[in-house]
C-alpha positions in Angstrom: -3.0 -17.8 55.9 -4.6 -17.1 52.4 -5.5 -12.9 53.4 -2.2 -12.9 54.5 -0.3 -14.5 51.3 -3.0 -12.3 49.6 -1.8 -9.3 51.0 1.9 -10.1 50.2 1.1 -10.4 46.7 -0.6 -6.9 46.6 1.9 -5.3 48.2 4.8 -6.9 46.1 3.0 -5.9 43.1 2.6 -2.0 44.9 6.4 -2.1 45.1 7.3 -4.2 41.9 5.1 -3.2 39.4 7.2 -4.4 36.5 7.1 -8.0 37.5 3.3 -7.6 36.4 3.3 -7.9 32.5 0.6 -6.5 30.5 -0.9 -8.7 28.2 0.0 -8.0 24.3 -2.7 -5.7 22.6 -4.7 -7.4 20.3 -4.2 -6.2 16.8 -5.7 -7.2 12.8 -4.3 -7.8 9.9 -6.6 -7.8 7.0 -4.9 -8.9 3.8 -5.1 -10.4 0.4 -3.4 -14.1 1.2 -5.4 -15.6 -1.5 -7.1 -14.8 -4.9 -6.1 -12.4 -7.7 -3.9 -10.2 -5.3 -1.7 -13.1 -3.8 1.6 -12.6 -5.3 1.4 -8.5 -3.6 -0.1 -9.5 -0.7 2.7 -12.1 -0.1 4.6 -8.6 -0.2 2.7 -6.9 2.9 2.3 -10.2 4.9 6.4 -10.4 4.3 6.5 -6.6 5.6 4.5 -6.8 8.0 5.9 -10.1 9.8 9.8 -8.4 9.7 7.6 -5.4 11.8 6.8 -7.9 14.1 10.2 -9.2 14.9 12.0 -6.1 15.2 9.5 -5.0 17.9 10.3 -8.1 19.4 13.7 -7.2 19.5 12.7 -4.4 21.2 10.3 -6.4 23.5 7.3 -4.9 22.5 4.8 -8.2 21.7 1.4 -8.7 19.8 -1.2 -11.0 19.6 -1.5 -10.5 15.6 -5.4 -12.1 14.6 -4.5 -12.4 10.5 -7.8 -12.1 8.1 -7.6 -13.1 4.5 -10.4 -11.4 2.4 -9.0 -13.2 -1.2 -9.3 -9.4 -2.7 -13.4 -9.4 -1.9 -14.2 -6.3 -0.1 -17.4 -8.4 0.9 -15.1 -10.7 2.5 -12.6 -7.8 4.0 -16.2 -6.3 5.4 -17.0 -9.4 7.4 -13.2 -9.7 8.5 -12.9 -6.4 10.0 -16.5 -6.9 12.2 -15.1 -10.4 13.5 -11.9 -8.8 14.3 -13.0 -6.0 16.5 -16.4 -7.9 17.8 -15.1 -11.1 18.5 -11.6 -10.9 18.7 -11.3 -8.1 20.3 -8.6 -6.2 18.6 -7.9 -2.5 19.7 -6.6 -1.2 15.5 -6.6 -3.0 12.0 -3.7 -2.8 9.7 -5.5 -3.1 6.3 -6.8 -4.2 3.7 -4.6 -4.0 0.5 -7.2 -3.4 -2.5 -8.9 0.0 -2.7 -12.4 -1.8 -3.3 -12.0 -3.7 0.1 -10.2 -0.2 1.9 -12.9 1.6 0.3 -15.6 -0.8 2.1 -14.2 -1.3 5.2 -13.5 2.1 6.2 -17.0 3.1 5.7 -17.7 1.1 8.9 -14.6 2.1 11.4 -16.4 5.0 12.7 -19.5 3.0 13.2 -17.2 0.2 15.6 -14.4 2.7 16.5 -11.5 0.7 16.0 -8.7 2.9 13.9 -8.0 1.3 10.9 -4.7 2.3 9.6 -4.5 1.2 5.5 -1.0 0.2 4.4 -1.3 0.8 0.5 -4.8 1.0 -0.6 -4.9 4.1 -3.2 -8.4 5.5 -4.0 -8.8 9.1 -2.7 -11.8 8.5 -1.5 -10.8 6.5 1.9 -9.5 9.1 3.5 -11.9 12.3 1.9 -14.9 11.5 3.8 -14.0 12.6 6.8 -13.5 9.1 8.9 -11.8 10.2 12.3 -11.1 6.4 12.9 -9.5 5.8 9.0 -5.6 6.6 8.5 -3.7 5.6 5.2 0.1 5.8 5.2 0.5 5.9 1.4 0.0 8.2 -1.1 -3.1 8.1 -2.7 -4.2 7.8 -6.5 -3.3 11.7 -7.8 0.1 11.5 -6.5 0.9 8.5 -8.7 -0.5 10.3 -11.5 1.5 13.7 -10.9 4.3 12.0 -10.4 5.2 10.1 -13.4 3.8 13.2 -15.4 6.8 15.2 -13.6 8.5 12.6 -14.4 8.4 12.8 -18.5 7.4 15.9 -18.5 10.7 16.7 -20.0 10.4 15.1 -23.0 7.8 16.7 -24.1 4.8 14.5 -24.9 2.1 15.1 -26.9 -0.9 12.6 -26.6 -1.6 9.5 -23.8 -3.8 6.5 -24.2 -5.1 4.7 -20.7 -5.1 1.1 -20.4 -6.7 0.1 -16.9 -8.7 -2.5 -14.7 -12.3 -1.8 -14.1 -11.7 -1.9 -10.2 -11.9 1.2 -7.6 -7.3 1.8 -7.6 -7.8 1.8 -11.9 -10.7 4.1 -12.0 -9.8 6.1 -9.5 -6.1 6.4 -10.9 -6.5 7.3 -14.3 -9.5 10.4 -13.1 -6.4 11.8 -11.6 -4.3 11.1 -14.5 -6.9 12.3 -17.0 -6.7 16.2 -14.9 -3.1 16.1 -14.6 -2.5 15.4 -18.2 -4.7 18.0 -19.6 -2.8 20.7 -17.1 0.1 18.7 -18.8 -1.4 19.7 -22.6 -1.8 16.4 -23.5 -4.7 14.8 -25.8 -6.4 11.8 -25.2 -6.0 9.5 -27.9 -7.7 6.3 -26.5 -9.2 5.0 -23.2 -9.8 1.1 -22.7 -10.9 -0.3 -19.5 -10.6 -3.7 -18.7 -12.1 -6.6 -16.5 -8.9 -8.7 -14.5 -8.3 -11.6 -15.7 -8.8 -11.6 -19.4 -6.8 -14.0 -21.6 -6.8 -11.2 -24.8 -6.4 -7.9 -24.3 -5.1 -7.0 -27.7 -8.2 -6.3 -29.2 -8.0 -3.2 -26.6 -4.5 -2.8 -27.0 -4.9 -2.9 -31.2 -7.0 0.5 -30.6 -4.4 2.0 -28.8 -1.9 1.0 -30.9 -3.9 3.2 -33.7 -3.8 6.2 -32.1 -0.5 6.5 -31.9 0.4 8.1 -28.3 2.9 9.1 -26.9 2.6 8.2 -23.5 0.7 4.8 -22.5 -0.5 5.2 -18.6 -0.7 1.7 -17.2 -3.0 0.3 -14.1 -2.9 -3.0 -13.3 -2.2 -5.9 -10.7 0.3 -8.2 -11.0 -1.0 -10.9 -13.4 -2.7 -8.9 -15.5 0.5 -6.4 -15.9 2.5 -9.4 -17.1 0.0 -10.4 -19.9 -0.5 -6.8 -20.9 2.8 -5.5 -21.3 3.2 -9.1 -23.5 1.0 -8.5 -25.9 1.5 -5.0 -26.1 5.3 -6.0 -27.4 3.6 -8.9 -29.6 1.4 -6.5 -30.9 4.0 -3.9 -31.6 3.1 -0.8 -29.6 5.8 1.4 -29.0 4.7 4.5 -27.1 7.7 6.8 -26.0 6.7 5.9 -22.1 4.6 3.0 -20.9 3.7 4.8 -17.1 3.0 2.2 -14.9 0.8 3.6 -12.0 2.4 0.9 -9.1 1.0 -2.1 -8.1 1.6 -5.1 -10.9 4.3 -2.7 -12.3 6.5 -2.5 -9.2 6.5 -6.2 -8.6 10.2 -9.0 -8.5 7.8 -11.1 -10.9 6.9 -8.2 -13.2 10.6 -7.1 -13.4 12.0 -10.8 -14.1 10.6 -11.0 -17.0 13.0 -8.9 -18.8 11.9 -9.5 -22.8 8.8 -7.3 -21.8 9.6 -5.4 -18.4 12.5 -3.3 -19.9 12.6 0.3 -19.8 9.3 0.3 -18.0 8.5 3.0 -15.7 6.5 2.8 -12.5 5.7 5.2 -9.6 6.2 3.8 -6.6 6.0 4.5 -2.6 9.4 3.4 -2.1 12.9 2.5 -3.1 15.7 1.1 -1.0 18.1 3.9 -2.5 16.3 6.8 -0.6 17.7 8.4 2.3 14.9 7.5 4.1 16.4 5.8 8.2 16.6 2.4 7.5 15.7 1.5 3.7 18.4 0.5 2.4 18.8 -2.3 5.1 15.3 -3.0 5.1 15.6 -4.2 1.2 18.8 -5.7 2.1 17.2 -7.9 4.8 14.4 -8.5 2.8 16.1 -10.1 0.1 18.1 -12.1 2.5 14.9 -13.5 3.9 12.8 -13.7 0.7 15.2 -14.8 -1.6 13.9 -11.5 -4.0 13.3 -7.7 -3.9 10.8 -6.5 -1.6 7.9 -4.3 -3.4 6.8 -1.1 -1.9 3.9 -2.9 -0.8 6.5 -5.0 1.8 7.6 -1.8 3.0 4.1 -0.3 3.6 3.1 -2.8 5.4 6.1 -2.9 7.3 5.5 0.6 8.8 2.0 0.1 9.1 2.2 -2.5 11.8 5.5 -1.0 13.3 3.6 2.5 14.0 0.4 0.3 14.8 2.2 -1.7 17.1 4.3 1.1 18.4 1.6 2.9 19.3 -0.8 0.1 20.5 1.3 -1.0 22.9 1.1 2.4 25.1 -2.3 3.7 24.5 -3.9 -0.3 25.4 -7.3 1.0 24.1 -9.1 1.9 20.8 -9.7 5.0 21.5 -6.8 6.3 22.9 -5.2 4.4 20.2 -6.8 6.7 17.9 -6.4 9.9 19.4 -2.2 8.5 19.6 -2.3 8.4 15.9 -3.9 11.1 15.1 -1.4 13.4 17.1 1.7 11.3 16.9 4.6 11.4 13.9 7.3 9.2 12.8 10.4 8.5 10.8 11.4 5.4 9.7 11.8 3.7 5.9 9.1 5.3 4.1 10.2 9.0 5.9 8.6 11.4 8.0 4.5 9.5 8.6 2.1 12.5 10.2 -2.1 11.7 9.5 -3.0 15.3 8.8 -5.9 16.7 7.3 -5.0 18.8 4.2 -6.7 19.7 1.1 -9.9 17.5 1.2 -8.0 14.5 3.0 -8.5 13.6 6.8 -5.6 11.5 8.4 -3.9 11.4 5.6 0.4 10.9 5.6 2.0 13.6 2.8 4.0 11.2 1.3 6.3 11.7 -1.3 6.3 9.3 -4.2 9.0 8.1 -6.3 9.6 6.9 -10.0 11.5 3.9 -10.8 12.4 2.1 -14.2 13.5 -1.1 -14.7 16.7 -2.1 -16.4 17.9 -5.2 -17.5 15.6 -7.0 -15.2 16.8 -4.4 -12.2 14.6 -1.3 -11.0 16.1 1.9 -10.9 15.2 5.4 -9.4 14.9 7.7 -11.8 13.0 10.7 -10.4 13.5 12.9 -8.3 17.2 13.1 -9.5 
């Protein structure tokens, strides 16, 4: 009796072959829940979790393994080998700092589980030629170009830099330093900072003194807070202060409205483009959240929804790779294609965007 009950099992599953469900693919999330990087990674975990349930909507499940490195690429390193040697997990959304990016993509090849980085900026990541490593952002010399597009009009003269000592601030202001001097513009002053200092007027003092025009910001959020405070203590009144993203492009950064004002920031998004679906993705967001979603929320939101997406149907790494590598999209951060231009491999061609915030609100202000 058991062959034959056997045997009607096989055959129904011959004939009904959707009544057998594939199990979820296995996927990581590698994010900074805790440490200096909390308050944005809060952003992408929120992003990435509204992913989540709109595939569900569309019955497409997960088995999401979360990693939280605290911003320590060591720990990002070590997160990444348990997830696709243990775990199991066919792709990695991830991580959100360039240092711990910058780290963990030097191993994907090595494993061969794509790694697809949500908002990690340093060029390097994707410019050593990593066929497993795909980053849907812009990287650090389009932030750069942008806001100089951006003021370009006005004319200026002279820029100071003001920036952490960390891969995204180094790596940011190279690329701002070669796009200002095609600009014309002098250096007046260049102060680099460790995160986390109580003081940085000493720094900002020099600046002050030399008198620029244009004051290119790079900072994460806590430290973009205290800067921009003692910068208006102190008195500095450049004609710009250019925020390069991150701290500058935060709900927290913009509330604070005796310091944030006038402020400009590139960004990777904005819920006023025409991009399908941004507007009611910042809509939701704020329902859920209770604030404005960062365009670090909606990074991570299209990372794991093209992840997903395309996890679901390849089932293995590899194929998973060669998927992402040949696929394209449109969703709320526009057309996504991993092309290999220039000196970047697997690299999206994203535009970026430049907001400034007003009365405690942040605006798009370029393109027009």
């Amino acid at each position: 009796m058991k062959k034959i009950f056997l045997s009607l099992v096989a055959a129904a599953m011959l004939v009904f072959p959707a009544l057998v469900q594939a199990a979820p693919v296995k996927i990581g999330f590698i994010n900074s829940i805790t440490g200096k990087e909390a308050q944005i990674g809060e952003n992408l975990t929120n992003g990435a979790l509204m992913a989540l349930e709109d595939l569900r909507a569309k019955h497409i499940e997960v088995e999401l393994i979360k990693e939280d490195d605290g911003g320590d690429p060591k720990n990002a390193l070590a997160a990444y080998e348990k997830l696709v040697t243990r775990d199991g997990v066919i792709g990695v959304v991830g991580p959100y700092t360039s240092g711990c990016a910058n780290v963990v993509a030097s191993r994907a090849d090595q494993y061969k589980v794509p790694l697809l980085v949500p908002a990690a900026a340093k060029e390097e990541i994707t410019m050593k030629g990593y066929k497993f490593v795909f980053r849907l952002n812009a990287p650090a010399n389009v932030y750069s170009k942008v806001l100089m597009d951006a003021v370009k009009l006005f004319k200026p003269k002279t820029i100071a830099y003001v920036y952490a000592a960390t891969d995204f601030g180094v790596s940011t202001v190279k690329t701002a330093q070669e796009n200002a001097l095609k600009m014309g513009l002098k250096e007046v002053a260049n102060e680099k900072y460790q995160q986390g200092q109580p003081d940085y007027r000493p720094s900002l003092s020099k600046v002050k003194a030399a008198n620029p025009d244009l004051v290119f910001l790079v900072s994460y959020d806590a430290d973009a807070i205290l800067l921009m405070r003692q910068a208006r203590e102190i008195g500095l009144t450049p004609k710009a202060f250019l925020g390069a993203g991150a701290g500058y492009t935060t709900a927290q950064f913009a509330q604070q409205t005796d310091i944030s004002n006038l402020v400009v920031s590139a960004t990777q998004w904005t819920d006023d483009v025409n991009w399908p679906g941004a507007a009611n993705f910042g809509l939701r967001y704020k329902t859920k959240f209770a604030k404005d979603p960062s365009y670090h929320a909606a990074c991570a939101y299209e990372a794991m929804r093209i992840m997903v997406e395309t996890a679901s149907k390849a089932r293995s790494a590899v194929k998973l790779r060669s998927a992402l590598k040949t696929g394209s999209w449109n969703g709320i951060l526009g057309p996504v294609k991993f092309e290999d231009y220039g000196s970047f491999t697997n690299q999206n061609n994203h535009s970026m965007l430049v907001q400034q915030i007003q009365n405690g609100k942040y605006e798009t202000v370029y393109p027009a």
